[in-house]
Backbone as CSV, one residue per row, in Angstrom:
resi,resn,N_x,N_y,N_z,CA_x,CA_y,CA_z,C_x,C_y,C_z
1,UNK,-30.721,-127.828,-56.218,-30.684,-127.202,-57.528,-29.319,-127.427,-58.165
2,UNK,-29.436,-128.059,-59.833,-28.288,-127.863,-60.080,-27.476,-126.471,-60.723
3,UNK,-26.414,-126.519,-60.489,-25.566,-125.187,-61.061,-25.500,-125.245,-62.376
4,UNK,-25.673,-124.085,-62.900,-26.057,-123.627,-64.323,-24.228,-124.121,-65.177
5,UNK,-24.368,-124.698,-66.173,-23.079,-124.711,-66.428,-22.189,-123.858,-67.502
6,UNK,-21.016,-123.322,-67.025,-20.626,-122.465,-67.913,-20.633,-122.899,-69.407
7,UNK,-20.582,-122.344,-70.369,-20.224,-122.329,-71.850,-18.834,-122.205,-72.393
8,UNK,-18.425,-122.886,-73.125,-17.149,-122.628,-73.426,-17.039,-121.719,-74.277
9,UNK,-15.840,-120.664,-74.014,-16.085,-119.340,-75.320,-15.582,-119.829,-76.843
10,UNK,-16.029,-118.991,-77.387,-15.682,-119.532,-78.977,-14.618,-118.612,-79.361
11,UNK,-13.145,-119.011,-78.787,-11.898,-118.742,-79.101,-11.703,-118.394,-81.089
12,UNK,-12.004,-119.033,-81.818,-11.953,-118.909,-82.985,-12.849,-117.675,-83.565
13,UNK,-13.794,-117.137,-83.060,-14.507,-116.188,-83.346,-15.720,-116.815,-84.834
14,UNK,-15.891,-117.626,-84.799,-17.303,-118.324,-86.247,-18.171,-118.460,-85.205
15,UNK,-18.448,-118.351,-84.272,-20.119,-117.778,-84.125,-20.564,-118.925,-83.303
16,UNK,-19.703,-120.107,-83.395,-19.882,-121.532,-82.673,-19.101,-121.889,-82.061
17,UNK,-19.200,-122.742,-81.326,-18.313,-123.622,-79.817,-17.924,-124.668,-80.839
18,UNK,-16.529,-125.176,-81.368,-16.356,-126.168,-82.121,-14.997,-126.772,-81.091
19,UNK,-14.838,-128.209,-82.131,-13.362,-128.823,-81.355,-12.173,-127.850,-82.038
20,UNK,-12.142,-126.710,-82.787,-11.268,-125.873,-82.947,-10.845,-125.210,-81.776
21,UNK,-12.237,-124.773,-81.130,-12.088,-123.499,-79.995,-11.623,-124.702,-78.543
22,UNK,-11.733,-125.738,-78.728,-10.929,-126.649,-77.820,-9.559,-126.754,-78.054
23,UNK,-9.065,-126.520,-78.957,-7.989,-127.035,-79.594,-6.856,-125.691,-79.259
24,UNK,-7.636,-124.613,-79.600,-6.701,-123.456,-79.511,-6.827,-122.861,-77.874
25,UNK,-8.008,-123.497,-77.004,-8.428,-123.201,-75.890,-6.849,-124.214,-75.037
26,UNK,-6.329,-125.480,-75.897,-5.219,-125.984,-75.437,-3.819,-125.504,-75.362
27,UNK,-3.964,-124.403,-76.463,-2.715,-124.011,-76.953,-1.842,-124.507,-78.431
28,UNK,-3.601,-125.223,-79.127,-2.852,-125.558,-80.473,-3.685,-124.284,-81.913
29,UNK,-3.182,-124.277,-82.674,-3.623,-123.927,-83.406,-2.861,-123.988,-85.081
30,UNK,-4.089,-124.056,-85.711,-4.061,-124.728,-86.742,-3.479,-123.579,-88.091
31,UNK,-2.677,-124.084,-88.680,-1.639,-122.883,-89.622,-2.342,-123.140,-91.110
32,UNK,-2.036,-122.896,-92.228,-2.388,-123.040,-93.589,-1.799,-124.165,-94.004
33,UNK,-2.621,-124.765,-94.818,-2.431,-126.101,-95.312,-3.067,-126.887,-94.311
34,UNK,-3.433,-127.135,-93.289,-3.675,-128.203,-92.214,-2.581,-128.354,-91.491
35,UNK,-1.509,-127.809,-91.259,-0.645,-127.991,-90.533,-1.120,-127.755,-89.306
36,UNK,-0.335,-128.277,-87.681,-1.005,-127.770,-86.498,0.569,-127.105,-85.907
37,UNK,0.305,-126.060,-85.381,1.300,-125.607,-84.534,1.224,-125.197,-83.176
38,UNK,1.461,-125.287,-81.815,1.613,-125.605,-80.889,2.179,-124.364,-80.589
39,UNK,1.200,-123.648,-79.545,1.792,-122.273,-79.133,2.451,-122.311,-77.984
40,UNK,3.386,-121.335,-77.264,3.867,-121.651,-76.009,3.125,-120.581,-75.414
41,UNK,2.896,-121.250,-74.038,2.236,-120.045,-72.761,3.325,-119.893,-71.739
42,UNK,2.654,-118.565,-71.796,3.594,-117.761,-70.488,5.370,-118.276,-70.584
43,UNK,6.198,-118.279,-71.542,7.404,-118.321,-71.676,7.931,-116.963,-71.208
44,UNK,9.234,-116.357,-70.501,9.512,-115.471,-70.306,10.599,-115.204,-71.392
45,UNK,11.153,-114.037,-71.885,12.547,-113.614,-72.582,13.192,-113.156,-71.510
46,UNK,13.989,-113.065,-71.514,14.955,-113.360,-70.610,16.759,-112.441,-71.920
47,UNK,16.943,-111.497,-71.133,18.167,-110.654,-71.700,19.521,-111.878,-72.486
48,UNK,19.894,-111.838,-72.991,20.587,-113.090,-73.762,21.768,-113.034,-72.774
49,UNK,22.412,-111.825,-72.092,23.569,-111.278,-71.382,23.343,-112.433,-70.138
50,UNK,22.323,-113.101,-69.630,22.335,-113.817,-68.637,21.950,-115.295,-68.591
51,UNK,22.028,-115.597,-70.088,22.357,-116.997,-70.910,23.890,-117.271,-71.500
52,UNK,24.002,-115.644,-71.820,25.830,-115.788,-72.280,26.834,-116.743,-71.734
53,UNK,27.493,-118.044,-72.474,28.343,-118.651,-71.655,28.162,-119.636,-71.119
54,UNK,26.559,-120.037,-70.665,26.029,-121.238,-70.351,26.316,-122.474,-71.405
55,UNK,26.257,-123.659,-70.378,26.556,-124.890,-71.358,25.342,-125.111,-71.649
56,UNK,24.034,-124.989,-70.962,22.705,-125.484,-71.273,21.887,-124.432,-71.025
57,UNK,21.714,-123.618,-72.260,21.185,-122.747,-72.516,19.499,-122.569,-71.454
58,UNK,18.979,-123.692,-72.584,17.891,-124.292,-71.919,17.059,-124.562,-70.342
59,UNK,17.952,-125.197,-69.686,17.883,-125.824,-68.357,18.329,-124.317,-67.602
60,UNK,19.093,-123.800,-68.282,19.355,-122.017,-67.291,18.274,-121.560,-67.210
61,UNK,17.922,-121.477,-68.399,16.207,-120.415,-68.727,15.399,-121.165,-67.635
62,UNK,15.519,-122.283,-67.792,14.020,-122.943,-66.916,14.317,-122.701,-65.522
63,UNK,15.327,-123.131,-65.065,15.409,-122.485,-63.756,15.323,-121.396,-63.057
64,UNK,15.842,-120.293,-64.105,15.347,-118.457,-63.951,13.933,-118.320,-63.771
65,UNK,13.330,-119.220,-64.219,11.508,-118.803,-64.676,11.032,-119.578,-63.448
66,UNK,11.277,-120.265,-62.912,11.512,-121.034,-61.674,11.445,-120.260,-60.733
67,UNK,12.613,-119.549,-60.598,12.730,-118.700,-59.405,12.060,-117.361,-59.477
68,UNK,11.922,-116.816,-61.049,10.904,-115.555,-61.019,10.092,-115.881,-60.804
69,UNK,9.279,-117.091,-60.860,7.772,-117.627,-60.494,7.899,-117.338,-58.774
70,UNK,8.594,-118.217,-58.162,8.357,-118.286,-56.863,8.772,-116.841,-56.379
71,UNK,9.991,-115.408,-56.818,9.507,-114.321,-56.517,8.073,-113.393,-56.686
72,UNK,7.624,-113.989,-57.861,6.178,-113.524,-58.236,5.129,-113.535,-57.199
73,UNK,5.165,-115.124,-56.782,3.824,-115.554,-56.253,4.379,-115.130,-54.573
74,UNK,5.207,-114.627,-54.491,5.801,-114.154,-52.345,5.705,-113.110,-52.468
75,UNK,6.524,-112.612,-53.719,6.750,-111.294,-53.136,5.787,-110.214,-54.172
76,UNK,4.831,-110.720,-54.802,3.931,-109.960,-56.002,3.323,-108.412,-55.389
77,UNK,2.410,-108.760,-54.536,2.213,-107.677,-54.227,2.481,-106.548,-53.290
78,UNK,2.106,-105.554,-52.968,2.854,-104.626,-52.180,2.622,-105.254,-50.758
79,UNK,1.366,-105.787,-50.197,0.961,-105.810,-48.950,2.003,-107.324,-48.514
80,UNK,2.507,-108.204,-49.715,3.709,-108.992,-49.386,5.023,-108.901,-49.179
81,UNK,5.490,-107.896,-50.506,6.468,-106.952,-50.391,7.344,-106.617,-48.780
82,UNK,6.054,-105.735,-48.180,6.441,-105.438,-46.788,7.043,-106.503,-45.895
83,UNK,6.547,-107.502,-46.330,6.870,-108.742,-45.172,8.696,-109.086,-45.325
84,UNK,9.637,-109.135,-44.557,10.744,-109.555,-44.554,11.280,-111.016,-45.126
85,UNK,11.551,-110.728,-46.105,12.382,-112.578,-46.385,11.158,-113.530,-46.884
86,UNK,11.496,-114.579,-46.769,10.865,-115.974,-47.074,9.770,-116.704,-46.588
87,UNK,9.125,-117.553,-46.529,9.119,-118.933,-45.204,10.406,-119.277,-45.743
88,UNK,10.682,-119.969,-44.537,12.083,-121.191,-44.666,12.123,-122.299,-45.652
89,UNK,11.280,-123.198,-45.979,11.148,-123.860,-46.995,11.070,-123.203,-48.673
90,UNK,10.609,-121.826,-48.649,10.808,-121.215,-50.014,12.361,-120.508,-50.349
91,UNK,12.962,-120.262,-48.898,14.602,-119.658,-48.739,15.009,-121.224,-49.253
92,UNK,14.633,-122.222,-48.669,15.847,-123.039,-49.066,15.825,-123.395,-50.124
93,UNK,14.422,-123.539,-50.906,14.381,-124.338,-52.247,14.635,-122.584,-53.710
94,UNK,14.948,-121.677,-52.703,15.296,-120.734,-53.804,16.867,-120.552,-53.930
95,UNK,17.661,-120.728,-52.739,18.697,-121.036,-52.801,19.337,-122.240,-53.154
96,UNK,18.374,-123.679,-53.717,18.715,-124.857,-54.292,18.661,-124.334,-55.641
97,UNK,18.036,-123.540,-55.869,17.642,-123.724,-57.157,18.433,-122.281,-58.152
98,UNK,19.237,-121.197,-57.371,19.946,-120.535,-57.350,21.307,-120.823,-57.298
99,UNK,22.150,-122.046,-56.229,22.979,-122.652,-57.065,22.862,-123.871,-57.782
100,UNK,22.132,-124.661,-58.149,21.968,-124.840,-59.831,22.033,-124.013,-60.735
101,UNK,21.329,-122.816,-61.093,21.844,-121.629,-61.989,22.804,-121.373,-62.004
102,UNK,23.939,-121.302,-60.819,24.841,-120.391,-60.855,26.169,-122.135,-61.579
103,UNK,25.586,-122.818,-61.514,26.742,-124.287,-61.888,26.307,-123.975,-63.610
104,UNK,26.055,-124.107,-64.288,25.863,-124.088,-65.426,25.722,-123.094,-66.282
């Protein structure tokens, strides 16, 4: 038997599955006049006090979001929480990537 296949939702809300609701299902969406503008996902803000001073504003941020990711996905929930420390391969590549932050 084959598996029933999902439907794509109609992100735009007109009542139909169009290449709009693909479009904004990408992360684009379309402004007045026909212009297209390009949304960002999952960007974090981040306190300006811990960009202050940096030469590359930029490349700081990305690396912070970097390392909050990989605290997210270890240490997210409580029943992980409990567990002590790292694996070894996530200690080392959080401490690679911790002094890079701390150089710039």
């Amino acid at each position: 038997m084959a598996k029933a296949k999902k439907k794509f939702p109609d992100l735009t809300g007109d009542g139909k599955v169009t290449f709009a609701d693909v479009l904004k299902g990408r992360g684009v969406e379309q402004m007045a006049g026909g212009k297209v503008k390009i949304m960002k996902k999952g960007g974090k803000n981040f306190n300006p006090k811990y960009t202050r001073g940096s030469s590359n504003v930029g490349e700081r941020k990305r690396l912070m979001t970097e390392i909050s990711n990989i605290y997210n996905k270890y240490r997210g929930t409580k029943s992980k929480r409990s567990k002590k420390g790292f694996p070894p391969a996530v200690a080392a590549r959080l401490k690679k990537l911790m002094a890079r932050r701390d150089k710039i």
